[in-house]
C-alpha positions in Angstrom: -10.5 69.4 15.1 -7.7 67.3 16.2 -6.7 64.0 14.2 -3.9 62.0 16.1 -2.7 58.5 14.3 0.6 56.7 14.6 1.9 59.3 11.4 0.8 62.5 12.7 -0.8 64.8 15.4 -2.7 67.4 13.1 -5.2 70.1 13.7 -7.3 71.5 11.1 -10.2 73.7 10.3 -12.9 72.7 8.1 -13.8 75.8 5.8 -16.1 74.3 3.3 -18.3 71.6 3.0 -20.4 71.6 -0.6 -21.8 68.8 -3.1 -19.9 67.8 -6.3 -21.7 64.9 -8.3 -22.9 62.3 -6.1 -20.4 63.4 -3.6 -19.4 65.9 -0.5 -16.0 67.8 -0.6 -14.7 69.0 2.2 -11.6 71.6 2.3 -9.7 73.3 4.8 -10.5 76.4 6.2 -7.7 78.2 7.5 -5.2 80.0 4.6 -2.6 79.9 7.6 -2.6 76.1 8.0 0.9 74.2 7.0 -1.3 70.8 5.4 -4.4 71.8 4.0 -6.6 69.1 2.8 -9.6 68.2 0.8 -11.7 65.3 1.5 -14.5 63.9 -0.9 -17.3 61.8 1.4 -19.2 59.2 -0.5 -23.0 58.7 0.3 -21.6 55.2 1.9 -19.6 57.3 4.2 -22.2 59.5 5.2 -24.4 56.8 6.0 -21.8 55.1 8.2 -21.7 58.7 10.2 -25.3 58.7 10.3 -25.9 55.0 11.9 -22.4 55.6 14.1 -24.1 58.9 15.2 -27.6 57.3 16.6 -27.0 56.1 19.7 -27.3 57.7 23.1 -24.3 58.7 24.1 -23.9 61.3 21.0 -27.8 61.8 20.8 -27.1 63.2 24.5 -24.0 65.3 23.4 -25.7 66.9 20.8 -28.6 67.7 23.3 -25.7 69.1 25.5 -23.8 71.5 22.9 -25.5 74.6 23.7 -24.2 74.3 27.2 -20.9 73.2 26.3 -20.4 75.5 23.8 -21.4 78.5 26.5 -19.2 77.0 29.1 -16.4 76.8 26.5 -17.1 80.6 25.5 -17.0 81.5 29.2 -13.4 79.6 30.1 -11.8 81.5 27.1 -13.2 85.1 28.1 -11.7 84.6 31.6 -8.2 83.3 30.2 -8.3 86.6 27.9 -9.1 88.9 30.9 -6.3 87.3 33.5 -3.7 89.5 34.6 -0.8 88.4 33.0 2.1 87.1 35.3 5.5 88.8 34.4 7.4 90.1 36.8 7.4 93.7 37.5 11.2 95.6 36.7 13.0 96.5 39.2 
C-alpha cells in the first residue's frame, strides 16, 4: 500500500489486523520495513470505510479483483522471465 501526503511518500505492508477491546489494531508486516507502524481503528472508523465503500464504483472493483489480481500475477511472471539486457563482453 502506498500512502503519499505533503510529509511523506511511504509504502508499507499490513501484517496483522486483530481486535483489542472495542477496537482493531493494525501493524506492519514487513520486519525489513525502515517505519513500521501500528494503527488502532475505532468502530466509528470502520463504519466510515463501510458507507465510503458502498457505492458502485468500488462495489464494481471488488467484483473485478479476481481478474486484476490474475492480470497483475501474469505482468510480474513475464517481467521475471525477460532476458535481461546487459551487454555481452567483448
Amino acid at each position: 500500500m502506498k500512502v503519499v501526503t505533503k510529509l511523506a511518500k511511504m509504502e508499507f505492508t499490513i501484517g496483522t489486523l486483530v481486535r483489542k477491546d472495542d477496537f482493531l489494531i493494525m501493524e506492519s508486516g514487513d520486519d525489513t520495513e525502515t517505519m513500521k507502524f501500528r494503527a488502532q481503528i475505532t468502530p466509528e472508523d470502520v463504519v466510515a470505510t463501510i458507507k465510503a465503500g458502498l457505492n458502485l464504483q468500488v462495489l464494481f472493483y471488488v467484483l473485478q479483483l479476481p481478474i486484476l489480481l490474475r492480470r497483475r500475477q501474469r505482468l510480474e511472471h513475464q517481467k521475471s522471465r525477460a532476458p535481461s539486457r546487459q551487454a555481452s563482453p567483448k
